[in-house]
C-alpha positions as CSV (number, residue, x, y, z in Angstrom):
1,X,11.9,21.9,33.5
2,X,14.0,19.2,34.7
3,X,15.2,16.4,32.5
4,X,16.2,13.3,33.3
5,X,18.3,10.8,30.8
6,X,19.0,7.2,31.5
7,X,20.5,4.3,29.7
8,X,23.0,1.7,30.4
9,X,24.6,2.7,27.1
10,X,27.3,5.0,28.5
11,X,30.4,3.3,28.3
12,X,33.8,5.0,27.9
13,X,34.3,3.8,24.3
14,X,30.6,3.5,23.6
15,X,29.0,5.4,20.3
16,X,25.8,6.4,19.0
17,X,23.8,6.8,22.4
18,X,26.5,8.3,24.3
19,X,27.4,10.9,21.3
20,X,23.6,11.6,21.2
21,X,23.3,12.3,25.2
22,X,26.8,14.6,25.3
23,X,25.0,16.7,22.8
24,X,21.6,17.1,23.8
25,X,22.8,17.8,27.7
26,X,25.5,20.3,26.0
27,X,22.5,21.8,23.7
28,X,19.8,22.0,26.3
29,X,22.3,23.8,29.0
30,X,22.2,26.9,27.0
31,X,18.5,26.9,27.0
32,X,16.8,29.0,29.4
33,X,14.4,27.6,32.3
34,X,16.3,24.2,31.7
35,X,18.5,21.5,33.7
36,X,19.4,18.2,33.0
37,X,20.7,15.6,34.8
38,X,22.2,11.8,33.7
39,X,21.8,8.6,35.7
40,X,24.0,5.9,34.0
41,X,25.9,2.7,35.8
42,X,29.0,3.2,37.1
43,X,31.7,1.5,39.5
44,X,30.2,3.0,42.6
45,X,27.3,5.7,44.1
46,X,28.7,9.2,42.5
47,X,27.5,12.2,41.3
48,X,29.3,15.1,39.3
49,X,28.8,18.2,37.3
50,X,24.8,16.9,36.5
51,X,26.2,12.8,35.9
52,X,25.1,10.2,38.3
53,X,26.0,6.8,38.5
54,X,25.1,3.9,40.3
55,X,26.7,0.6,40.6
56,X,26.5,-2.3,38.2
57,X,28.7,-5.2,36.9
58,X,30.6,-5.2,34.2
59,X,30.0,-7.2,31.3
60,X,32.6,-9.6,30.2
61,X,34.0,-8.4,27.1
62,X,31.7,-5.6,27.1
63,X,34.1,-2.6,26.2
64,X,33.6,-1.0,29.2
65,X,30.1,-1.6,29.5
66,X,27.8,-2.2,32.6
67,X,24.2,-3.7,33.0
68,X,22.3,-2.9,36.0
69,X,20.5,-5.9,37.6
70,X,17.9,-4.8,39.7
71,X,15.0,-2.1,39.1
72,X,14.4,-1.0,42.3
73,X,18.1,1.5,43.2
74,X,17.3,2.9,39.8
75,X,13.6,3.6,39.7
76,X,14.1,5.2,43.5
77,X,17.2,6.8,42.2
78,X,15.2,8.4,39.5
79,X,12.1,9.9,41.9
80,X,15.2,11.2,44.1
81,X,16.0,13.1,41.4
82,X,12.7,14.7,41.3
83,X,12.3,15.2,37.2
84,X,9.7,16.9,34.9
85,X,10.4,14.1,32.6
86,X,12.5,11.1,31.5
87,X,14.3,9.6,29.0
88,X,14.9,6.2,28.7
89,X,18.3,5.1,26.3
90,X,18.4,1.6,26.4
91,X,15.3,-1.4,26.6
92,X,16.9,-3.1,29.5
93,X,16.2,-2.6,33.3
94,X,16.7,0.9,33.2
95,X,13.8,1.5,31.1
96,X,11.6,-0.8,33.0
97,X,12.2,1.5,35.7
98,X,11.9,4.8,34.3
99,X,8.8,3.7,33.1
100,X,7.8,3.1,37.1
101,X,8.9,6.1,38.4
102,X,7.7,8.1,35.3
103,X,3.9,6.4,36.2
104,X,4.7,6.9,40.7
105,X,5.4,10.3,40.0
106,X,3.0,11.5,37.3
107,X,5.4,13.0,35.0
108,X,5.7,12.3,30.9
109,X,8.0,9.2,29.7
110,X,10.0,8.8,26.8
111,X,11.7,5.4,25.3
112,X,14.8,5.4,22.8
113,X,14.8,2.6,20.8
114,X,18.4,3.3,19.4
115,X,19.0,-0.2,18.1
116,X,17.3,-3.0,16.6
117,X,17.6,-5.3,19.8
118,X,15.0,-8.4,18.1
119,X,16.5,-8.1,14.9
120,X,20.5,-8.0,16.1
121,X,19.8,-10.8,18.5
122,X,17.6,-12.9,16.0
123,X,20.1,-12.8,13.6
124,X,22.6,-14.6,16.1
125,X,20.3,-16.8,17.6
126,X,17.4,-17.5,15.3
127,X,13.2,-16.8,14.6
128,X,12.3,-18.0,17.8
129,X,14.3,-15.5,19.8
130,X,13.5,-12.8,16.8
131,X,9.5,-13.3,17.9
132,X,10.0,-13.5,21.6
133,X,12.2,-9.8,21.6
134,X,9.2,-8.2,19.3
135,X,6.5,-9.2,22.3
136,X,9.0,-8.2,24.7
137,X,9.2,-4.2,23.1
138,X,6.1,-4.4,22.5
139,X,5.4,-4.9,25.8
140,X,8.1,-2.5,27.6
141,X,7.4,0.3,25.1
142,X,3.9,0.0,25.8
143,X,4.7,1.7,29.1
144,X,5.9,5.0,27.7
145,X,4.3,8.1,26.9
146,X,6.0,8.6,23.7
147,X,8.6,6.2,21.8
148,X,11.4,7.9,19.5
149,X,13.1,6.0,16.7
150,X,15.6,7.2,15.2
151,X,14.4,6.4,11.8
152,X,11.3,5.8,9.8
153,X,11.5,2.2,9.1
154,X,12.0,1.4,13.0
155,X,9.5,3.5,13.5
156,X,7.1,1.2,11.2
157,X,8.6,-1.9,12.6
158,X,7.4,-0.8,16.4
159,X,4.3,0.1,15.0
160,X,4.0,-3.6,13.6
161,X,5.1,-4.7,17.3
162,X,2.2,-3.2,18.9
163,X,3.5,-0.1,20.0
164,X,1.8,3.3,19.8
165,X,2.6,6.8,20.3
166,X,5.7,6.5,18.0
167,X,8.0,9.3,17.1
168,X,11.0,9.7,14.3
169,X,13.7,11.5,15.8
170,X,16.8,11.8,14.1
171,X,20.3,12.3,15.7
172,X,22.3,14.6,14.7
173,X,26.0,15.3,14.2
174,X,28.5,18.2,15.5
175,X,29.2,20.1,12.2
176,X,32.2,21.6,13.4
177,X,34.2,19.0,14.9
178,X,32.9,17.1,11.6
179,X,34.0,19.5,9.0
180,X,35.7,19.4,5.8
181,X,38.9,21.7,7.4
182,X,39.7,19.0,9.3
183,X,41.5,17.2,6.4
184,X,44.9,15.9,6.8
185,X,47.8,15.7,3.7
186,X,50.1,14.1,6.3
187,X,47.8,11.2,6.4
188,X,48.1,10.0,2.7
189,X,51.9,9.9,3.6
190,X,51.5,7.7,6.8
191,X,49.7,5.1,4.7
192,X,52.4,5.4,1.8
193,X,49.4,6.2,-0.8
194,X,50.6,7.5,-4.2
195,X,48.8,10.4,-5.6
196,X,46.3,9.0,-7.8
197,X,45.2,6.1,-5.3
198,X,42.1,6.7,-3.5
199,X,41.7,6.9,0.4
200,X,38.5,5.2,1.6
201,X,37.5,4.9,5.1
202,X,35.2,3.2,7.2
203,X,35.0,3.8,11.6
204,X,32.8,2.2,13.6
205,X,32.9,-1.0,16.0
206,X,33.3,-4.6,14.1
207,X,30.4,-6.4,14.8
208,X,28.1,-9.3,12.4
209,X,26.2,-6.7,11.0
210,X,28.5,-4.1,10.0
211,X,30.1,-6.8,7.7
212,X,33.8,-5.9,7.9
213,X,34.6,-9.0,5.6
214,X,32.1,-7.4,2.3
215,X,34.6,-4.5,2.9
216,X,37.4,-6.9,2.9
217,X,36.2,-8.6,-0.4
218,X,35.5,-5.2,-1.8
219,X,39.5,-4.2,-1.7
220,X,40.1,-7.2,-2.8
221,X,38.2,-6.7,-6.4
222,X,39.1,-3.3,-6.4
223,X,42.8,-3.8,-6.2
224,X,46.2,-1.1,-5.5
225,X,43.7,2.0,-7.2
226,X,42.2,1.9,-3.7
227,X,43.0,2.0,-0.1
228,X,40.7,1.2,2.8
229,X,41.0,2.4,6.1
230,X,39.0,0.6,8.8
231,X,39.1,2.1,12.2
232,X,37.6,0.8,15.5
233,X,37.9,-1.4,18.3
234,X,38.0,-5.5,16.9
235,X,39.2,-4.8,13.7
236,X,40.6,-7.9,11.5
237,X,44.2,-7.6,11.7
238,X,44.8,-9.9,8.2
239,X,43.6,-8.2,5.7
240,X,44.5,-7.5,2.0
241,X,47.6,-5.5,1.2
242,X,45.6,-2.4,0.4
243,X,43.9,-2.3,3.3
244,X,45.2,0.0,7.0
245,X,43.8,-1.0,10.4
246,X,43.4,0.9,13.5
247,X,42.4,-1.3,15.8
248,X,41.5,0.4,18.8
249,X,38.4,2.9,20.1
250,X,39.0,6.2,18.2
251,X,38.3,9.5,19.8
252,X,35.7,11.6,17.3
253,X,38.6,14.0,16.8
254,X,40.5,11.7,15.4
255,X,37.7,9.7,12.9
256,X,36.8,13.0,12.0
257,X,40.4,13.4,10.6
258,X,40.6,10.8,8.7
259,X,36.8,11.2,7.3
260,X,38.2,14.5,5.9
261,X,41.1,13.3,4.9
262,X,39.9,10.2,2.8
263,X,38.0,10.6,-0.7
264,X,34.7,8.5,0.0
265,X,33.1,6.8,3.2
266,X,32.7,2.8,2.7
267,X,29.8,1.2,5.0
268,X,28.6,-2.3,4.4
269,X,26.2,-2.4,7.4
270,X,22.9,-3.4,7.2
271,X,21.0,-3.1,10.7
272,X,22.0,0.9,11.1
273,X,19.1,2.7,12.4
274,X,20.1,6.0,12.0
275,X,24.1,5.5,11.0
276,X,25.8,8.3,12.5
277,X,29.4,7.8,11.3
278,X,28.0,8.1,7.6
279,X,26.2,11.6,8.6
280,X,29.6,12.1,10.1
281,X,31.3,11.6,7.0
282,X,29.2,13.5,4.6
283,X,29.7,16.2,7.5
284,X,33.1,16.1,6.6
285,X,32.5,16.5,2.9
286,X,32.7,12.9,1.9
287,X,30.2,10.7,-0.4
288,X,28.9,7.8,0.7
289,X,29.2,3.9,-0.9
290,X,26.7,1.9,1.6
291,X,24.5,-1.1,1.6
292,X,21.3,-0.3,0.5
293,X,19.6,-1.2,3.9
294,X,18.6,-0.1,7.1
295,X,18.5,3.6,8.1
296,X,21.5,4.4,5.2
297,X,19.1,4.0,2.6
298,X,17.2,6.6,3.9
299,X,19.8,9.2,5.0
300,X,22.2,9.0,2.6
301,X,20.4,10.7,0.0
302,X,20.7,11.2,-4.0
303,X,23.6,12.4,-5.1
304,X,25.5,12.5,-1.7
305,X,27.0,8.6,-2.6
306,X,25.8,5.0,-4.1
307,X,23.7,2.7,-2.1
308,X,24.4,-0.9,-3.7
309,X,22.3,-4.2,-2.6
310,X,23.3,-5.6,0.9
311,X,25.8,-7.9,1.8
312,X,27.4,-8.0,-2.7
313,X,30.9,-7.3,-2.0
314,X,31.1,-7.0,-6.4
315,X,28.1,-4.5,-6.3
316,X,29.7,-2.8,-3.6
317,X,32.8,-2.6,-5.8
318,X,31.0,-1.5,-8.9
319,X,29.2,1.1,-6.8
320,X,32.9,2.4,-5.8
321,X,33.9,2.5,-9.3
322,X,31.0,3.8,-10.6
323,X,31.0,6.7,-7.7
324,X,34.7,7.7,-9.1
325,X,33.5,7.9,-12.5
326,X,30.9,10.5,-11.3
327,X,32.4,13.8,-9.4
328,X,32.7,12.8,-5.7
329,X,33.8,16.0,-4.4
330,X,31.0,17.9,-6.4
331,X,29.0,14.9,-4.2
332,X,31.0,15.4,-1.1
333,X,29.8,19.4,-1.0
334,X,26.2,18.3,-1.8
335,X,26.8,15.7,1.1
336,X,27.6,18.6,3.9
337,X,24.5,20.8,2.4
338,X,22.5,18.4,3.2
339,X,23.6,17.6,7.0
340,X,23.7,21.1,7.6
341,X,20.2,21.9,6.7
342,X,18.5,18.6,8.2
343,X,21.1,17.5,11.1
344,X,22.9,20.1,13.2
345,X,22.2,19.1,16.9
346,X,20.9,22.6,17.8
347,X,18.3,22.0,15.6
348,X,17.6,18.4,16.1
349,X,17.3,19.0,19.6
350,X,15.3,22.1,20.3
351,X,12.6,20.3,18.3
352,X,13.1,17.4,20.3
353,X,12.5,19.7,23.1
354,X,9.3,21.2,21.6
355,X,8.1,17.2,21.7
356,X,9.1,17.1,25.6
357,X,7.4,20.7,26.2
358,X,3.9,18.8,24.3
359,X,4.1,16.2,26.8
360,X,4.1,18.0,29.6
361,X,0.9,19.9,28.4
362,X,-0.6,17.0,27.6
363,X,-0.9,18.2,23.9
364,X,1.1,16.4,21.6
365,X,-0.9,14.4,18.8
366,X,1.2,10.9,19.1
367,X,1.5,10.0,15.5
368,X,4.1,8.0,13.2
369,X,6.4,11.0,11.4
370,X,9.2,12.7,10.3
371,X,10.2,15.7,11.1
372,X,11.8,18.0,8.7
C-alpha cells in the first residue's frame, strides 16, 4: 500500500503537523508491504528520500511557511504519484485537491483537521467570519472518505458542522526523546535559580490563543518562589523579573531539556486540539497547570496536574500553588504512565493504519469515537 501525505503545514520551524508526519512516515517505514511518500510546498520542483515539493509563495511573516495557490500542479502531482490512499494535513488548497484526485482515481481519502481554523480566525475577526469557515469545512470535509480529529470535542464540533464519517485520532509523542533522563542541573544554574525556587516552563509559538500575557500575570502573583521559562519563536521580551525567554524556534531536543529539567509545565491556551507540548511534558515526567479548555481538558488527566478556568491568571496562580502543595513528582511519574500506555507513536499509528487498511476494503463503520 502506498501512502500519500499532503499539507501546506511543513514549514522548517513549524510544530504539531510536521512532528505528527516525521513520525508516522518514520513508523510506517518499518512496516512491511508499506511506502510512503510526502508532497508539501517548497521553493522549487524536488523530490528526495520519499519528500516532494512543489513550488509556492511564501507567506509574509509566515515562519517559513508557504501556501500553494492553484489546485491543479497538486491534484496532478498527487495522481503522478499513483497512491493507495491520501492524507490531507491542512483545509486549504491542498485538500481541495487531494480530495479530486482521491475521487479521479478511486482510491480512499482522509482529511486532518489539526486546528480549529473557524474558531482561531473568528476569534480575530468576528461571528460573521466564525459562520462562514463552519459552511466552508463543512463543505470541504464533506469530500473525504474519512475525517480525523485529533480530539473528541472537534470531533463533536465537525459533527455539528455537517460533516460525517468522523474519526478521533490522537497524536502521539516520542517517549524517548521526551523522557525524564533528559533532565538538566546545569540549567537551574544558567537561570541563577536558588534551590528551593521552582522551575516552570512553557514552549510553544506565542500566538492570541496561547495567552502568553495570563502566564505573564501568573508570575507576577506568584512572585521570586517561582520562575517561568517561556520558549518559542515571538516571545515577549519585557516581562517580570522572574520570568527567562528564549525567543527563538527551539529544536525538540532542546524543549525536551528543559521540560525535564523544570518542576511543572504551565499552559494557558485555550484553542489546543490535541496539545502536544503538554503530552510532551508529562512525557518528560512533569505535571501539568493548564486552562481548563480545549483538547487539555481532556488529555491532561486526574492527577497528572490542575486544570483551572480559562483565561484567570489568579486561578491559574492558585492552581500552581495548590499543585505544589500536593506531590508533583509523585504526579509527574503518574503523568509518564499515562503517555506511555495511551500515546507512544508506534501505537497511535499502527491503529491509525488499521483505519487506512478499513478504507481500502471498504469496511470501516464511520462513526464518532475514541480509540483507546
Amino acid at each position: 500500500m502506498h501512502i500519500v501525505d499532503v499539507t501546506m503545514f511543513h514549514a522548517p520551524a513549524s510544530g504539531g503537523v510536521r512532528t505528527y508526519l516525521q513520525a508516522k512516515h518514520r513508523v510506517l517505514a518499518t512496516r512491511p508491504s508499506l511506502r510512503t511518500s510526502l508532497l508539501v510546498p517548497g521553493a522549487e520542483h524536488g523530490s528526495l528520500g520519499g519528500v516532494h515539493t512543489l513550488p509556492a509563495p511564501r507567506i509574509p511573516l509566515g515562519q517559513g511557511y508557504r501556501f500553494p495557490l492553484r489546485r491543479r500542479p497538486w491534484r496532478e502531482a498527487l495522481m503522478t504519484m499513483a497512491p493507495d490512499l491520501i492524507e490531507a494535513g491542512d483545509p486549504y488548497v491542498t485538500a481541495w485537491a487531494a480530495a479530486e484526485a482521491g475521487q479521479a482515481m478511486g482510491v480512499p481519502t482522509v482529511g486532518f483537521f489539526h486546528s480549529d481554523l473557524p474558531r482561531l480566525m473568528g476569534d480575530r475577526f468576528g461571528t460573521a467570519v466564525r459562520h462562514r469557515l463552519q459552511r466552508y469545512v463543512g463543505d470541504l470535509y464533506g469530500h473525504f472518505d474519512s475525517v480525523l480529529a485529533p480530539c473528541s470535542a472537534m470531533a463533536a464540533r465537525l459533527a455539528d458542522w455537517g460533516v460525517e464519517n468522523v474519526r478521533v485520532q490522537p497524536l502521539g509523542v516520542d517517549l524517548e526523546a521526551f523522557h525524564p533522563r533528559h533532565g538538566d542541573p546545569e540549567l537551574r544554574r544558567r537561570l541563577r535559580l536558588g534551590d528551593r525556587q521552582r522551575l516552570l516552563v512553557f514552549a510553544g509559538r506565542h500566538s492570541p490563543e496561547k495567552h502568553i500575557d495570563v502566564l505573564l500575570d501568573v508570575m507576577q502573583r506568584l512572585g521570586a518562589d517561582y520562575h517561568l521559562l517561556l520558549m518559542g519563536p515571538g516571545m515577549p521580551t519585557r516581562v517580570p523579573d522572574n520570568v527567562s525567554v528564549v525567543s527563538r524556534y527551539c529544536p525538540p531536543s532542546e524543549v525536551a531539556t528543559a521540560l525535564a529539567s523544570a518542576d511543572a509545565m504551565l499552559h494557558a491556551g485555550t484553542r489546543e486540539t490535541f496539545g502536544l507540548v503538554a503530552q510532551e511534558a508529562m512525557a518528560c515526567g512533569l505535571p501539568v497547570v493548564a486552562a481548563r479548555a480545549g483538547a487539555l481538558k481532556e488529555y491532561v488527566p486526574l492527577g497528572a496536574g490542575v486544570l483551572c478556568h480559562p483565561r484567570d491568571a489568579g486561578a491559574m496562580a492558585r492552581a500552581v500553588q495548590e499543585l505544589f502543595l500536593n506531590d508533583p513528582v509523585a504526579m509527574g511519574r503518574h503523568a509518564r504512565r499515562h503517555v506511555e500506555r495511551h500515546f507512544g507513536w508506534a501505537w497511535v499509528i499502527d491503529d491509525l493504519l488499521d483505519h487506512y487498511r478499513q478504507l481500502r476494503h471498504g469496511s470501516e463503520r464511520h462513526a464518532i469515537h475514541r480509540n483507546g
